[in-house]
C-alpha positions as CSV (number, residue, x, y, z in Angstrom):
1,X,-67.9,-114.7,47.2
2,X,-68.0,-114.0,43.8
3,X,-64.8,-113.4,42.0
4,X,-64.1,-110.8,39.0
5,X,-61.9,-108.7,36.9
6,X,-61.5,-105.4,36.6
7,X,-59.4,-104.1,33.6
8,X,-58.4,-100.3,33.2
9,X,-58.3,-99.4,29.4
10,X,-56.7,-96.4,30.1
11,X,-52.9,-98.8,31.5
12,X,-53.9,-101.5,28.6
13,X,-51.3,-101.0,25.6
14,X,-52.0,-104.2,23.5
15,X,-48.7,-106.1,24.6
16,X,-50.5,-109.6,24.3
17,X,-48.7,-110.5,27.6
18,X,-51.8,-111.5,29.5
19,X,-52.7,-113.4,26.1
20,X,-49.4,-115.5,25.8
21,X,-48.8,-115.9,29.6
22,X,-52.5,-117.6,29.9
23,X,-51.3,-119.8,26.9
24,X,-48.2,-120.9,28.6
25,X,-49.2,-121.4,31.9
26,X,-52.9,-123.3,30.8
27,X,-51.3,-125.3,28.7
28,X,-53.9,-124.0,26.2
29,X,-53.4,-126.2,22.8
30,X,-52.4,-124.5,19.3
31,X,-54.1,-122.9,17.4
32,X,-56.6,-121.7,20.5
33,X,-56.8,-118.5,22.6
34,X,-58.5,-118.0,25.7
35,X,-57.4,-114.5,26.3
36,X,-57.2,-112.1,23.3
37,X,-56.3,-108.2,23.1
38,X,-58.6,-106.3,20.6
39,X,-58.4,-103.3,18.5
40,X,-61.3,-101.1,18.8
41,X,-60.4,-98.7,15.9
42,X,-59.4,-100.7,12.8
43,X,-60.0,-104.2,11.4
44,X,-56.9,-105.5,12.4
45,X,-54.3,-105.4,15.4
46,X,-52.8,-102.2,16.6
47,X,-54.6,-100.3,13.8
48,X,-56.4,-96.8,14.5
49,X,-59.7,-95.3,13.1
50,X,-60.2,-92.2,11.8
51,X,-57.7,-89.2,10.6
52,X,-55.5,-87.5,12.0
53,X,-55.7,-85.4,14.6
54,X,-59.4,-87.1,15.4
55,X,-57.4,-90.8,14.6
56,X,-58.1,-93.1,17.8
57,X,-57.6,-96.7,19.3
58,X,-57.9,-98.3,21.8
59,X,-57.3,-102.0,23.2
60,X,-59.4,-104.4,24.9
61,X,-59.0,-107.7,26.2
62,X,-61.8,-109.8,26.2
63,X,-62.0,-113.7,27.6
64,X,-65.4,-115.4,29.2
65,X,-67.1,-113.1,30.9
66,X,-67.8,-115.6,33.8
67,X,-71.1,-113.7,34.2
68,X,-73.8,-114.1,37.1
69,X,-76.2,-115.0,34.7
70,X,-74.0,-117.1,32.3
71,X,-76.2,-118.0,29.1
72,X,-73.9,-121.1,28.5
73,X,-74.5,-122.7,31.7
74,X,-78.6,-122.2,30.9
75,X,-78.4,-124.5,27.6
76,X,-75.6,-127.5,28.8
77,X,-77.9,-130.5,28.7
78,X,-75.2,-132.5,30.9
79,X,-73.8,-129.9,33.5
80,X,-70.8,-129.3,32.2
81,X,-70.7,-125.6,31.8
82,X,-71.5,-124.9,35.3
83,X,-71.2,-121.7,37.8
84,X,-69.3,-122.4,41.1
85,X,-71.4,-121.3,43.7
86,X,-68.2,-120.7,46.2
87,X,-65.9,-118.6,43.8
88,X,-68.3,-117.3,41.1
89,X,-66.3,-118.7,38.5
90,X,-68.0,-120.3,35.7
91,X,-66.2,-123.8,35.0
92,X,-65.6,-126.7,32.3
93,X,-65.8,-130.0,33.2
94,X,-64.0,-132.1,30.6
95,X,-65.0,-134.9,31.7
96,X,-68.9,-134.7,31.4
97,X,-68.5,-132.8,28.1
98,X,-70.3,-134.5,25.2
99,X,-69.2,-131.7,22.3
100,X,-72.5,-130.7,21.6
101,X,-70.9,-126.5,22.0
102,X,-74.2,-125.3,22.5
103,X,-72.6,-123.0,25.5
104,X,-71.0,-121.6,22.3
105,X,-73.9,-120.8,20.8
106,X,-75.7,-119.9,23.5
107,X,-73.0,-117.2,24.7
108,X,-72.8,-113.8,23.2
109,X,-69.3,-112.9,23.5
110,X,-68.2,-114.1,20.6
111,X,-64.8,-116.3,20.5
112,X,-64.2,-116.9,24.4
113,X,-64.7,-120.2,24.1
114,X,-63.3,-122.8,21.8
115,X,-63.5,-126.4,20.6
116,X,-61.2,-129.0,20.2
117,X,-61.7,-130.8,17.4
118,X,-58.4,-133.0,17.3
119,X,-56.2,-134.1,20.2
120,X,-54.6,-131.0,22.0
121,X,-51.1,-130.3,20.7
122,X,-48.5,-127.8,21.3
123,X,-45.5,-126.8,19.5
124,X,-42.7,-127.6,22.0
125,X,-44.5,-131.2,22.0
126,X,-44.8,-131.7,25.3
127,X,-46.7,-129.6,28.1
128,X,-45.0,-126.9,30.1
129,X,-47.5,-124.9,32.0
130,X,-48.6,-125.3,35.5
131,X,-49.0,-129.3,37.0
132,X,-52.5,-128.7,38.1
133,X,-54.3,-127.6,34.8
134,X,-56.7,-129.8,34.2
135,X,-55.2,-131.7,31.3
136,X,-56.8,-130.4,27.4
137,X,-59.2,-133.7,25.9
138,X,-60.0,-134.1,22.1
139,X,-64.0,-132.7,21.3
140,X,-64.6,-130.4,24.3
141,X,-65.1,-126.9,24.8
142,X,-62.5,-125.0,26.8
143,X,-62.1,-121.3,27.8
144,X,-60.9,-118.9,30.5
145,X,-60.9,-120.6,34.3
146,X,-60.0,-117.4,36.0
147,X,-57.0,-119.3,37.1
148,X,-58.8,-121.1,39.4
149,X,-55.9,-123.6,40.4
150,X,-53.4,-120.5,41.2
151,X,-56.6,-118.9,43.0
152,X,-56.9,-121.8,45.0
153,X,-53.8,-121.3,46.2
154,X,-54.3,-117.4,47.6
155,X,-52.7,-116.4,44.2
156,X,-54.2,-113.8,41.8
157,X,-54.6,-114.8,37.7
158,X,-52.1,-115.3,35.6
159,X,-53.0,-112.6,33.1
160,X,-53.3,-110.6,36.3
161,X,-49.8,-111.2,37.8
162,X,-48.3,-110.9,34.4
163,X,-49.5,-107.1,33.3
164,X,-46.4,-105.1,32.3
165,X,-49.2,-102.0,32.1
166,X,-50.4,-103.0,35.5
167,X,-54.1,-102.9,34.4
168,X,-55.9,-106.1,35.4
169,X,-57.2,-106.6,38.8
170,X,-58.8,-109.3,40.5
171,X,-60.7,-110.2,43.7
172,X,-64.1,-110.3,45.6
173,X,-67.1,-108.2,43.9
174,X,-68.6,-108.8,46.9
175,X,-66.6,-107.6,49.3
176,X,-67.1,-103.1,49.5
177,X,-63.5,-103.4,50.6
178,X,-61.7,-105.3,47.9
179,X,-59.9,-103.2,45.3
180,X,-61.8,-104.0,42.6
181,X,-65.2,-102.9,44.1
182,X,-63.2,-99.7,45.1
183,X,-62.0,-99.3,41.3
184,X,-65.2,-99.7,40.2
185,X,-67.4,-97.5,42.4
186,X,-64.7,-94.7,41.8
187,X,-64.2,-94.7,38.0
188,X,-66.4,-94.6,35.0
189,X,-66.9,-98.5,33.8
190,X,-68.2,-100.1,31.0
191,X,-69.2,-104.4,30.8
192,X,-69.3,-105.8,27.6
193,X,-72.9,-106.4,25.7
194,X,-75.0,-105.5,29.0
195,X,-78.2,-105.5,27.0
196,X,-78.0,-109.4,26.7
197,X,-78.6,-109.3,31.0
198,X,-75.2,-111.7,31.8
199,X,-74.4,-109.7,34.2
200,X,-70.3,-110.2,33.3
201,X,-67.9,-110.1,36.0
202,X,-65.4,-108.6,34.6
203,X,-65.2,-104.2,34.5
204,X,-63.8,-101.9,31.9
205,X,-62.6,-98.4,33.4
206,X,-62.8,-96.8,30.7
């Protein structure tokens, strides 16, 4: 089995729902992101490039990558960062995590992961996301988890669940029947920095 994501640019408005549901129900500590909705046409948010009537934009979200060949679990010298051989899913073990972020060096995709240099807080002060996230610890690197506790549990992602546009899909790349293999053997798709050999499980239909 080997989970991924496929995301159809063409549904993707740049709500920052998936964004703020992952924050909520991760727990995920202030001033950190693991999901993030991008502007490819200006320098900031919701901004276009070019003039009109060639202006254009377009919105991407972009979290780990939870590639096949993830360059982050290559460089952890304690086995941390490691790749799940039953789901796919790339993992963070807090626990064995010594803060030395190479994985963030080491990975390409720039500002999926994160590091937390203080105590994890959150501006309710107390946390209100799902029971079963692993709790956030002071100098370790977190990022996306696919959900993997709701996944567990026969559900789909919470970014995936919570799509107003409907444009996030999630299941077995591995299976020729699942819906995501369908959407991506019948639509044009783009990964994200294929040249660095990742092999990213997660599709753009572009």
């Amino acid at each position: 089995m080997n989970y991924g994501m496929v995301i159809d640019l063409q549904r993707c408005m740049g709500c920052q729902t998936c964004s703020t549901s992952c924050k909520l129900s991760n727990d995920v500590p202030d001033g950190i992101w693991w999901t993030r909705v991008l502007t490819d046409g200006g320098d900031f948010i919701d901004t276009g490039s070019g003039e009109y009537p060639q202006a254009s934009m377009r919105h991407i979200p972009v979290s780990c990558q939870h590639c096949e060949n993830p360059a982050c679990v290559k460089v952890c010298p304690v086995g941390a960062t490691y790749k799940d051989i039953e789901t796919g899913i790339v993992r963070q073990d807090y626990d064995k995590c010594i803060g030395c972020r190479m994985c963030m060096a080491a990975c390409p995709y720039t500002g999926v992961r994160s590091f937390n240099w203080e105590e994890p807080s959150y501006a309710t002060g107390l946390r209100v996301g799902d029971p079963n996230v692993a709790p956030h610890q002071k100098h370790t690197v977190e990022k996306c988890t696919f959900c993997l506790n709701a996944v567990a549990k026969g559900e789909d992602p919470k970014c995936v669940r919570s799509c107003v546009g409907e444009a996030r899909f999630f299941g077995d790349l591995d299976d020729p029947d699942s819906e995501v293999s369908r959407l991506i053997s019948e639509r044009e798709t783009m990964q994200l920095l294929p040249e660095k050999d990742t092999k990213p499980s997660v599709y753009y239909l572009v």
